[in-house]
PDB file of N, CA, C and O in Angstrom:
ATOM      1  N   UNK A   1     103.731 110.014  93.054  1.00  0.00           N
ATOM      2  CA  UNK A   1     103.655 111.416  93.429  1.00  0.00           C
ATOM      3  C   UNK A   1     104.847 111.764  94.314  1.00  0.00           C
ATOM      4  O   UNK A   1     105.148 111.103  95.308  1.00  0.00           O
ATOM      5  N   UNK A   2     105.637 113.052  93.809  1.00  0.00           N
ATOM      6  CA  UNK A   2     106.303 113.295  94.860  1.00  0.00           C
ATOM      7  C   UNK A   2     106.344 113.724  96.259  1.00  0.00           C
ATOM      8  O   UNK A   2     105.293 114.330  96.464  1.00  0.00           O
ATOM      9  N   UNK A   3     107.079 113.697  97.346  1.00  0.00           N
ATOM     10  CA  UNK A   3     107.002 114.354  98.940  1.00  0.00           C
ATOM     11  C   UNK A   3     106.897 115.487  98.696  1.00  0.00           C
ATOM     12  O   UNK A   3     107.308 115.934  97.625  1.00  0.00           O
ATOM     13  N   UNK A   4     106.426 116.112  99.455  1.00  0.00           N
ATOM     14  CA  UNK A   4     106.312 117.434  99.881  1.00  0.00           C
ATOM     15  C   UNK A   4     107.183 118.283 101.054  1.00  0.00           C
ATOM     16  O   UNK A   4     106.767 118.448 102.200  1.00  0.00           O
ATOM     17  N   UNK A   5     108.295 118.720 100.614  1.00  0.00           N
ATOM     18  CA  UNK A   5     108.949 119.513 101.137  1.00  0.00           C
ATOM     19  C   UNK A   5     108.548 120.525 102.278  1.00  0.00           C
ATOM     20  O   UNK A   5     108.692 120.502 103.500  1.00  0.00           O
ATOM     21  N   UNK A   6     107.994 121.413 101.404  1.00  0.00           N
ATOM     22  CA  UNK A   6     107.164 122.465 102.300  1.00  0.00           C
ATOM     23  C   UNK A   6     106.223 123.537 101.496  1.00  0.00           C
ATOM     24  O   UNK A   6     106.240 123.782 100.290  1.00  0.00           O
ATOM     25  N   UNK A   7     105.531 124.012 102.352  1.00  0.00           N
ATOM     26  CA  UNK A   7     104.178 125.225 101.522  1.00  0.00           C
ATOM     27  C   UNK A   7     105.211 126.602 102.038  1.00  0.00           C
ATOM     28  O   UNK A   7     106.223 126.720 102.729  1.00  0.00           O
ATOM     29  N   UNK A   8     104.414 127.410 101.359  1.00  0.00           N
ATOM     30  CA  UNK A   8     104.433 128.168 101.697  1.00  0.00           C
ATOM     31  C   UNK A   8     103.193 129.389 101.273  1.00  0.00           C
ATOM     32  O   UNK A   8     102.721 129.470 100.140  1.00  0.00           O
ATOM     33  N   UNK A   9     102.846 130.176 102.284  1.00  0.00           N
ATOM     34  CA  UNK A   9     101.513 131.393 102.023  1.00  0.00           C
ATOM     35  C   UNK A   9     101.635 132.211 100.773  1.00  0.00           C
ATOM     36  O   UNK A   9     102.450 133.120 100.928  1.00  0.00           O
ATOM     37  N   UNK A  10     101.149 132.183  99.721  1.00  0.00           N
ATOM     38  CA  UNK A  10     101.339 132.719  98.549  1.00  0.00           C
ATOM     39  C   UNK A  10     100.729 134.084  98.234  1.00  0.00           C
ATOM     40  O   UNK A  10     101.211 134.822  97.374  1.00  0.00           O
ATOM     41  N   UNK A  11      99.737 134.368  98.902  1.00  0.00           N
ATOM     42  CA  UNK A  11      99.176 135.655  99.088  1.00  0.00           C
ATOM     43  C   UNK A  11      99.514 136.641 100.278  1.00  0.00           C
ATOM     44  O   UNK A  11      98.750 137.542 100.622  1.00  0.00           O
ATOM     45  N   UNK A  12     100.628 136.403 100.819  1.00  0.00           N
ATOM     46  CA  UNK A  12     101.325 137.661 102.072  1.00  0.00           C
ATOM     47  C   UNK A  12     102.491 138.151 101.510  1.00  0.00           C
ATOM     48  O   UNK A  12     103.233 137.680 100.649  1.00  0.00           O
ATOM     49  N   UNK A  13     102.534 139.544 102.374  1.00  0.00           N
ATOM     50  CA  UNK A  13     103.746 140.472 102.092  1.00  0.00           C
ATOM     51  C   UNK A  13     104.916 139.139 102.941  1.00  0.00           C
ATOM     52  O   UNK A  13     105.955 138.794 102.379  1.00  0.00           O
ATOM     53  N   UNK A  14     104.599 138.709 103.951  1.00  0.00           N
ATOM     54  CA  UNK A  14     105.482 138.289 104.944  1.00  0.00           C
ATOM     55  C   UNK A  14     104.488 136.770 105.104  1.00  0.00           C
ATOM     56  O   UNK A  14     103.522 136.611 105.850  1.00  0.00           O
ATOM     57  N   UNK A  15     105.159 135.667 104.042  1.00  0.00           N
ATOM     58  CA  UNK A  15     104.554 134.428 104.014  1.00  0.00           C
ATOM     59  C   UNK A  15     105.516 133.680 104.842  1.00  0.00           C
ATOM     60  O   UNK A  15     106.737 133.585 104.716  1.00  0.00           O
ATOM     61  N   UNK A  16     104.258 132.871 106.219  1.00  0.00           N
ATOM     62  CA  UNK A  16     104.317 131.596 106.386  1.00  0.00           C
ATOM     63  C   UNK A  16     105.097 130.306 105.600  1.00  0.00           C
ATOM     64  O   UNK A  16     104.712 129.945 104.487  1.00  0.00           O
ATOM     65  N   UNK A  17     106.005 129.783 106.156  1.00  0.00           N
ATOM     66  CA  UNK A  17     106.525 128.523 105.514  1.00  0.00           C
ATOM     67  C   UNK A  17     106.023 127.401 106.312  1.00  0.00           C
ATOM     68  O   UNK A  17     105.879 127.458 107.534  1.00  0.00           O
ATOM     69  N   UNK A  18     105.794 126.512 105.682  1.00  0.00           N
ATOM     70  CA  UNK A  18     105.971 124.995 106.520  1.00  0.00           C
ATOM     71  C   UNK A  18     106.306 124.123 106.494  1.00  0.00           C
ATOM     72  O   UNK A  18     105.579 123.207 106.110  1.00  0.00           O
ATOM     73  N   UNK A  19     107.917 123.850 106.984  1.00  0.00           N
ATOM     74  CA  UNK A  19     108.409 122.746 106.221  1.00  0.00           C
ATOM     75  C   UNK A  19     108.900 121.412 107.044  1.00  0.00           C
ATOM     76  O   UNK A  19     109.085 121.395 108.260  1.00  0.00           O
ATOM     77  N   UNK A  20     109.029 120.600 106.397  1.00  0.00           N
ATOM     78  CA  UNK A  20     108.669 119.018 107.001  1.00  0.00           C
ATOM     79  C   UNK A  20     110.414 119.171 107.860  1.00  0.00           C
ATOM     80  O   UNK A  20     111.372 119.769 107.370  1.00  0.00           O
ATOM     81  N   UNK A  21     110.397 118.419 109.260  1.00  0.00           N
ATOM     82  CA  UNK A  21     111.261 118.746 109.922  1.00  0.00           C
ATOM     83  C   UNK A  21     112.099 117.689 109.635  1.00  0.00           C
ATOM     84  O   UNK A  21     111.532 116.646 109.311  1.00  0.00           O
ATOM     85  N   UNK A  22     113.625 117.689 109.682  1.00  0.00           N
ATOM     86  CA  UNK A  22     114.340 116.587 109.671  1.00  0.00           C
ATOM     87  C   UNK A  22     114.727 115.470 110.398  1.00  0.00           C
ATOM     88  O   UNK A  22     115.690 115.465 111.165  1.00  0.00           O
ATOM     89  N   UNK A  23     114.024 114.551 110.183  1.00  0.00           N
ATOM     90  CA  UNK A  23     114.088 113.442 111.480  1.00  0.00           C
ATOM     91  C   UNK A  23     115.620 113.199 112.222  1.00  0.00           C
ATOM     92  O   UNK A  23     115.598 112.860 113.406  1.00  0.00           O
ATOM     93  N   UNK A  24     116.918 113.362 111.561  1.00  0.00           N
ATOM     94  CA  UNK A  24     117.557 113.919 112.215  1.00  0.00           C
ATOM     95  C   UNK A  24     117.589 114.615 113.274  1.00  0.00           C
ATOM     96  O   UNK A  24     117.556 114.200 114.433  1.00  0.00           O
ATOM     97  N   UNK A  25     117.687 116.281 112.696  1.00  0.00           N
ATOM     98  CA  UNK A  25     117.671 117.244 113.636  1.00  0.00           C
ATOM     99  C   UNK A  25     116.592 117.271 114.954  1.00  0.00           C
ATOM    100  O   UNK A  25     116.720 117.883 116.014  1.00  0.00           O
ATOM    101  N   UNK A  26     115.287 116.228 114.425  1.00  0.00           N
ATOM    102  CA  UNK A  26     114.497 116.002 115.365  1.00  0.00           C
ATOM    103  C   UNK A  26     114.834 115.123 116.536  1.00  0.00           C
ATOM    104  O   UNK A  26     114.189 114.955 117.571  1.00  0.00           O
ATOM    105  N   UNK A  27     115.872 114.645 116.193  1.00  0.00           N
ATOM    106  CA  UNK A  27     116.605 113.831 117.748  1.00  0.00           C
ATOM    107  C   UNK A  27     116.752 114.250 118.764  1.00  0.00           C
ATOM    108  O   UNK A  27     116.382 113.880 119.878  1.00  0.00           O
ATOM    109  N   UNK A  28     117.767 115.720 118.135  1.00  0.00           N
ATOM    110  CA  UNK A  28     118.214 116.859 119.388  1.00  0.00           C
ATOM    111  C   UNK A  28     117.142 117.679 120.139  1.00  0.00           C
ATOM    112  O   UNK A  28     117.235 117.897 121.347  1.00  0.00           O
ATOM    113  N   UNK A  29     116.061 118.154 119.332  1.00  0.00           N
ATOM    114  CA  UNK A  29     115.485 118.907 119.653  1.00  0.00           C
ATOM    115  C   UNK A  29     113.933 118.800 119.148  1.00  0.00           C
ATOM    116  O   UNK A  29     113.358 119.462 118.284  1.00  0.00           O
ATOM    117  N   UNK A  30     113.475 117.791 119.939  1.00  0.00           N
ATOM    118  CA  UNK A  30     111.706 117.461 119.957  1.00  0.00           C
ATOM    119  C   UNK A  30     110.774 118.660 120.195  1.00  0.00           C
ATOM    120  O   UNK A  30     111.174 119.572 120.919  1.00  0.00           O
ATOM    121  N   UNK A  31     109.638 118.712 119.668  1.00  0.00           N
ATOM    122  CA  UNK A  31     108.584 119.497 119.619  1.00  0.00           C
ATOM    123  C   UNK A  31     107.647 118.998 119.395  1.00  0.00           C
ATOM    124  O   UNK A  31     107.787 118.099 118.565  1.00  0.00           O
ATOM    125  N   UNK A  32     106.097 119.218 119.952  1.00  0.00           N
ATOM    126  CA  UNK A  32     104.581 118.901 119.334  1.00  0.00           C
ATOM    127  C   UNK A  32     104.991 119.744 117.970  1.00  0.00           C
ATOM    128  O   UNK A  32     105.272 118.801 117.230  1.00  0.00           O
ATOM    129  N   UNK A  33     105.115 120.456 117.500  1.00  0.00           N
ATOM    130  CA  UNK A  33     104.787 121.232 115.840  1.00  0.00           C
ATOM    131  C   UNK A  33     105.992 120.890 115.215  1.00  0.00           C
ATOM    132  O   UNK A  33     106.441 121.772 114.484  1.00  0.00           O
ATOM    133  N   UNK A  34     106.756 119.671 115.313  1.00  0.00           N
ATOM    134  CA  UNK A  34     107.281 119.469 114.088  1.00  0.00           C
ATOM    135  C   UNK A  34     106.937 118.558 113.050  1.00  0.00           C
ATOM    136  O   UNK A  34     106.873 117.329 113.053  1.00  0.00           O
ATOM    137  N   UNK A  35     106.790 119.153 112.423  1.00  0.00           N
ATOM    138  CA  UNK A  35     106.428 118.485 110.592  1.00  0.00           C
ATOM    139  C   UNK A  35     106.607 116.880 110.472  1.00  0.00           C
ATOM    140  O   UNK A  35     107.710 116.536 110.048  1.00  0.00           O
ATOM    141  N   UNK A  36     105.881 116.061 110.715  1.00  0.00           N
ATOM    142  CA  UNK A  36     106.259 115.113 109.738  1.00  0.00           C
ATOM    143  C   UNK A  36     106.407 114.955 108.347  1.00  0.00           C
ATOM    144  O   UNK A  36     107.453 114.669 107.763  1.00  0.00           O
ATOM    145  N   UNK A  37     105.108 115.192 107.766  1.00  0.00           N
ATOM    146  CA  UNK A  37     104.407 115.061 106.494  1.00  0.00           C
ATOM    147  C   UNK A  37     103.857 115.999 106.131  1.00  0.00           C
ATOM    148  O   UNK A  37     103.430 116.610 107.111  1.00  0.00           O
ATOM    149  N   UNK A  38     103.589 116.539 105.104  1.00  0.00           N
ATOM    150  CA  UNK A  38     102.500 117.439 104.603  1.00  0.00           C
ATOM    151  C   UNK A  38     101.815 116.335 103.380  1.00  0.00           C
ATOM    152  O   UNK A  38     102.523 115.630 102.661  1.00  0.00           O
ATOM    153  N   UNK A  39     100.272 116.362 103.328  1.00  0.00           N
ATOM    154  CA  UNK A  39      99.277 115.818 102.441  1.00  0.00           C
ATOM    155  C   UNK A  39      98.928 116.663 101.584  1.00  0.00           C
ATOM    156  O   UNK A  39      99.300 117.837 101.588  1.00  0.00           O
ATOM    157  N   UNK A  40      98.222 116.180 100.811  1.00  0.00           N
ATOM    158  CA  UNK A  40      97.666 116.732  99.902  1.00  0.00           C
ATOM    159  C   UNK A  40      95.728 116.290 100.077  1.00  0.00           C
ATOM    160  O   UNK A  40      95.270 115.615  99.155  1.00  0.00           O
ATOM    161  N   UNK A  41      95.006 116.592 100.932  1.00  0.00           N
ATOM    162  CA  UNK A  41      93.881 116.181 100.979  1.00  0.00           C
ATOM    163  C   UNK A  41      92.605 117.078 100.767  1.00  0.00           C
ATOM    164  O   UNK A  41      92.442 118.248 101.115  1.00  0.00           O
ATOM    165  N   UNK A  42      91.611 116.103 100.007  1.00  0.00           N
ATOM    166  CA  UNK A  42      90.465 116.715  99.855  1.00  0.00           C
ATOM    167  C   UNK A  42      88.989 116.126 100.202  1.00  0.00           C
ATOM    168  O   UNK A  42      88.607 114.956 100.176  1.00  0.00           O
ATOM    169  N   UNK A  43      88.278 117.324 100.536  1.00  0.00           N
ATOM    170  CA  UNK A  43      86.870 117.082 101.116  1.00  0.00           C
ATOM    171  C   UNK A  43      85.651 117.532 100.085  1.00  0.00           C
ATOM    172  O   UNK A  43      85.428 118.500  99.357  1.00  0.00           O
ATOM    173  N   UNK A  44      84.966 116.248 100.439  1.00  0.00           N
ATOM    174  CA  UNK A  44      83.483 116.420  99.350  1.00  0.00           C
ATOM    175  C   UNK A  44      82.476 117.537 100.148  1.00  0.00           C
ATOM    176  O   UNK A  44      82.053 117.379 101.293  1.00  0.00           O
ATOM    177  N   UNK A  45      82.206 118.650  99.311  1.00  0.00           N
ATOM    178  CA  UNK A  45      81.311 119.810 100.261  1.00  0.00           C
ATOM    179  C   UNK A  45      80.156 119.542  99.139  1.00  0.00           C
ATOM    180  O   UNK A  45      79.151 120.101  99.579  1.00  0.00           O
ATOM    181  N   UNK A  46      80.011 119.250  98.536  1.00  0.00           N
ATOM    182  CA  UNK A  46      78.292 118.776  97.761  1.00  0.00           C
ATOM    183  C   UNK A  46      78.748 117.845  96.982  1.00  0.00           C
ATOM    184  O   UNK A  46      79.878 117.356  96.966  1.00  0.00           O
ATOM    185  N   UNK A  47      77.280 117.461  95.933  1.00  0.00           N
ATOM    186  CA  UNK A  47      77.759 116.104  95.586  1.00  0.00           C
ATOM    187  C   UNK A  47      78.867 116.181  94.568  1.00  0.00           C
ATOM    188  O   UNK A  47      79.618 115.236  94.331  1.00  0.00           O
ATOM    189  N   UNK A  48      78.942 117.598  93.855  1.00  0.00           N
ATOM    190  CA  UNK A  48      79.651 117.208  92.841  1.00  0.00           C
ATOM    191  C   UNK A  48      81.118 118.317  93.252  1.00  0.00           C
ATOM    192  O   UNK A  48      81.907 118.599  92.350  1.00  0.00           O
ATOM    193  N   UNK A  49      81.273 118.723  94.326  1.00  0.00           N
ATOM    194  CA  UNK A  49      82.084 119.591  94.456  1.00  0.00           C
ATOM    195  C   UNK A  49      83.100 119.122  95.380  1.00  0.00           C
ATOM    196  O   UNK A  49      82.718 118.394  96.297  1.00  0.00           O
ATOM    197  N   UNK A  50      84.469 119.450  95.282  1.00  0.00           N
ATOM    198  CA  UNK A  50      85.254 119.606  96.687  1.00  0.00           C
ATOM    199  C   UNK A  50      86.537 120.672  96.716  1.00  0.00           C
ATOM    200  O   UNK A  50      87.015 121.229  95.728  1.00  0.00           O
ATOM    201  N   UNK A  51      87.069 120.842  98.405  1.00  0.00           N
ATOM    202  CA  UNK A  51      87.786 121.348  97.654  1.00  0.00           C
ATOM    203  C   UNK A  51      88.968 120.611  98.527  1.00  0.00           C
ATOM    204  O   UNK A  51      88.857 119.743  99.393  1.00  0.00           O
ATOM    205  N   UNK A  52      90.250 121.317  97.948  1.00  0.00           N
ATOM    206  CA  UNK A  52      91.332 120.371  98.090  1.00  0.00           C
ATOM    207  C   UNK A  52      92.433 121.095  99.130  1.00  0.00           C
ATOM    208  O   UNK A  52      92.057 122.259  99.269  1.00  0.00           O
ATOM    209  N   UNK A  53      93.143 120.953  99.589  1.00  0.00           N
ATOM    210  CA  UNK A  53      93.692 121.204 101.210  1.00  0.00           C
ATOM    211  C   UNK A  53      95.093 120.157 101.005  1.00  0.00           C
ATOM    212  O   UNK A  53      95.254 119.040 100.515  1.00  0.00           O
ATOM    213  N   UNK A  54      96.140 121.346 101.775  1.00  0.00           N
ATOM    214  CA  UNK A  54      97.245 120.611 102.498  1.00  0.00           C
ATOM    215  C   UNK A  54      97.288 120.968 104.029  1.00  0.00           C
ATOM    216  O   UNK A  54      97.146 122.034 104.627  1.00  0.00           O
ATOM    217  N   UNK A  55      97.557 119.573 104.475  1.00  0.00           N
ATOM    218  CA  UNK A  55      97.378 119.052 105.560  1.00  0.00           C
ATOM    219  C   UNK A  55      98.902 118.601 106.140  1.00  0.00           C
ATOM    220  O   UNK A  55      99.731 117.776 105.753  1.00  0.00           O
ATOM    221  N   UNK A  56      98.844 119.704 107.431  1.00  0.00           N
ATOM    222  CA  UNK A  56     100.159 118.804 107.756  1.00  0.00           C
ATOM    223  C   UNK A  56     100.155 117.762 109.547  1.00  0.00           C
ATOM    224  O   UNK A  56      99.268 117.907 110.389  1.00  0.00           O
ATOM    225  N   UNK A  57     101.023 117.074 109.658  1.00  0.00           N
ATOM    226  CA  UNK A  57     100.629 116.374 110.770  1.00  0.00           C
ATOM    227  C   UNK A  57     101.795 116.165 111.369  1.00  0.00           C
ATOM    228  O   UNK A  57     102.810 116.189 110.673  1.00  0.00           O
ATOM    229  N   UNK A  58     101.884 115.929 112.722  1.00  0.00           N
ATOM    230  CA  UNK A  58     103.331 116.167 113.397  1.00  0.00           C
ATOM    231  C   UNK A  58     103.392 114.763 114.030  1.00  0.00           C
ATOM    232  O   UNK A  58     102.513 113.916 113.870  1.00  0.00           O
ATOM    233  N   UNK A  59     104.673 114.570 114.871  1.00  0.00           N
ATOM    234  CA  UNK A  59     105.349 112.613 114.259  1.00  0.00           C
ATOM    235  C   UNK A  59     104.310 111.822 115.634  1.00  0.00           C
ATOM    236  O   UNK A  59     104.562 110.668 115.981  1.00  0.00           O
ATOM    237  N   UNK A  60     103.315 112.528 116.211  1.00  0.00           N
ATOM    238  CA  UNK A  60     102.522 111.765 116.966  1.00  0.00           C
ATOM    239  C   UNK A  60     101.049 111.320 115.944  1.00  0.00           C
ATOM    240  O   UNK A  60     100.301 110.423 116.332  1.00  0.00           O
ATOM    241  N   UNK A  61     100.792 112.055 114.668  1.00  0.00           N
ATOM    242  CA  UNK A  61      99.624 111.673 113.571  1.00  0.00           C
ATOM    243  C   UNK A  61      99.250 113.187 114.103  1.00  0.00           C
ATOM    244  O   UNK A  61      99.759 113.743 113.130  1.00  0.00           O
ATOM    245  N   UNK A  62      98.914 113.932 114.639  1.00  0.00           N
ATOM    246  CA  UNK A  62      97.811 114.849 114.824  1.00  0.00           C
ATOM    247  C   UNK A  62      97.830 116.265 113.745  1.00  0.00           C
ATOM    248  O   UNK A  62      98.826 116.976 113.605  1.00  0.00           O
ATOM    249  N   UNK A  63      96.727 116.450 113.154  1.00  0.00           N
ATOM    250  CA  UNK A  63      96.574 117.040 112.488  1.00  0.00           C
ATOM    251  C   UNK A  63      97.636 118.973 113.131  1.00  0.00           C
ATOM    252  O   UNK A  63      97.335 119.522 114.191  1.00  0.00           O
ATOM    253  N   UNK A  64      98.398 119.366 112.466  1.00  0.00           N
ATOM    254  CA  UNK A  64      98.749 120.735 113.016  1.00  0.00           C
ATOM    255  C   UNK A  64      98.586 121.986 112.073  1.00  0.00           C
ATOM    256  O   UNK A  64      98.824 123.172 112.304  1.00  0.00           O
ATOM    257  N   UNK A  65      98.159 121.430 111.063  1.00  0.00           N
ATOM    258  CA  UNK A  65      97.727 123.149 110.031  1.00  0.00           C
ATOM    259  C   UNK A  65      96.797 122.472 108.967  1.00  0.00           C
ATOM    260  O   UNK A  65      96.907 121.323 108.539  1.00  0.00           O
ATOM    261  N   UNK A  66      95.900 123.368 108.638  1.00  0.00           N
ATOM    262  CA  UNK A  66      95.602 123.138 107.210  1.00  0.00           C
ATOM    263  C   UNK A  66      95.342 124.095 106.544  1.00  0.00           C
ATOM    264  O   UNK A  66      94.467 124.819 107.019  1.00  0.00           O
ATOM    265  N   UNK A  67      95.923 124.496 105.266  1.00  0.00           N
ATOM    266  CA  UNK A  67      95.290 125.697 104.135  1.00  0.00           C
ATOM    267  C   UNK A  67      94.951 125.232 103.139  1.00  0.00           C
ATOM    268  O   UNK A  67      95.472 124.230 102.648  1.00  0.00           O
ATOM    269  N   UNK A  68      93.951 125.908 102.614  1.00  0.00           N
ATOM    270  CA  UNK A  68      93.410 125.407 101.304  1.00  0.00           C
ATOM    271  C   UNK A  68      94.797 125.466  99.941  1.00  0.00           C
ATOM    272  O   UNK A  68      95.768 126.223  99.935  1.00  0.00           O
ATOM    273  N   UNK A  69      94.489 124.555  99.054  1.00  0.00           N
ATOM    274  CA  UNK A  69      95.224 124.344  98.487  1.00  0.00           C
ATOM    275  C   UNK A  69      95.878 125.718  97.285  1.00  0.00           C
ATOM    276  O   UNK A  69      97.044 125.950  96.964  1.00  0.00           O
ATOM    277  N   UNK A  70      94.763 126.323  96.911  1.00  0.00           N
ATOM    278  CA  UNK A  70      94.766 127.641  96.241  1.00  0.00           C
ATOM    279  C   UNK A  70      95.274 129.134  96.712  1.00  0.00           C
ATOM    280  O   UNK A  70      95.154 130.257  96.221  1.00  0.00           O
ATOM    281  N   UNK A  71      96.100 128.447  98.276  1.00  0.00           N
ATOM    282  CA  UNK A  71      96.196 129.631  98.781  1.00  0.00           C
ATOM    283  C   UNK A  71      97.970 129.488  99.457  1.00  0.00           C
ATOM    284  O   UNK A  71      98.526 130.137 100.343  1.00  0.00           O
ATOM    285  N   UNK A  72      98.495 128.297  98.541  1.00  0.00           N
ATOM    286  CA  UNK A  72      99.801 128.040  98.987  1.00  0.00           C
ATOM    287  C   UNK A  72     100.481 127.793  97.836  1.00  0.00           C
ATOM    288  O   UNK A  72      99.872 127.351  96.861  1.00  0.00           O
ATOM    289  N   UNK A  73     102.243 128.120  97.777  1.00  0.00           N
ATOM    290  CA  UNK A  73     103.125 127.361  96.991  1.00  0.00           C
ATOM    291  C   UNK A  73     103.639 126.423  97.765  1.00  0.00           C
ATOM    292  O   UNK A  73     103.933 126.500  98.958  1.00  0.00           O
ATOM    293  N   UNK A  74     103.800 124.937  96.545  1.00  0.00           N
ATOM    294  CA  UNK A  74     104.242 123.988  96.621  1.00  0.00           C
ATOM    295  C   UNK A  74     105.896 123.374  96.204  1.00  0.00           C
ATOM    296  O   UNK A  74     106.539 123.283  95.158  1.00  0.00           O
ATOM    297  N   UNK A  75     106.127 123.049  97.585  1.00  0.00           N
ATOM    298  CA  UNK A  75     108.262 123.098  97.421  1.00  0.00           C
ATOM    299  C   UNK A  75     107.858 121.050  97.440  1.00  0.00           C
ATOM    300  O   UNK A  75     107.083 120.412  98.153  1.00  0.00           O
ATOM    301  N   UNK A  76     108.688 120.653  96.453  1.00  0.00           N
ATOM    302  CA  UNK A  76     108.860 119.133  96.321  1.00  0.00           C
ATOM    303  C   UNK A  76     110.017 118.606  96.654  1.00  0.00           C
ATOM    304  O   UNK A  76     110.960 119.246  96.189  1.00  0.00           O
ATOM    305  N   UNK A  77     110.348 117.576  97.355  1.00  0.00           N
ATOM    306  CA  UNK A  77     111.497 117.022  97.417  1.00  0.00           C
ATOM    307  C   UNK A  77     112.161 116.861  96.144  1.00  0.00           C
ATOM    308  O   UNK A  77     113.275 116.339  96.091  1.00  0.00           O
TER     309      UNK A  77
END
């Protein structure tokens, strides 16, 4: 599977991006909200159902956004 670049909000006049920060540029200039990774993850909500979510997490692991998957475009490395 390929990386994930970045989402972006697919249903706004004025969409949200989120894109994975460059460990580079992250030398100069550290932040809690920069991007490591974005996932692709999903949760079981009954037995036969789920739904599916990108997840992004910043370079300490902690979870920092999630939107459902149906409600974003997907940019690939």
């Amino acid at each position: 599977m390929d990386k994930i670049k970045s989402i972006s909000e697919a249903f706004s006049t004025q969409p949200v991006s989120m894109i994975v920060t460059d460990p580079k540029a992250r030398a100069q200039y550290q932040h809690d909200y920069d991007i490591e990774k974005i996932d692709a993850e999903r949760d079981q909500i009954g037995q036969y159902e789920y739904v599916d979510y990108y997840v992004g997490y910043n370079f300490e692991g902690k979870k920092i956004f999630k939107y459902l998957a149906n409600s974003v475009n997907v940019h690939y490395q």
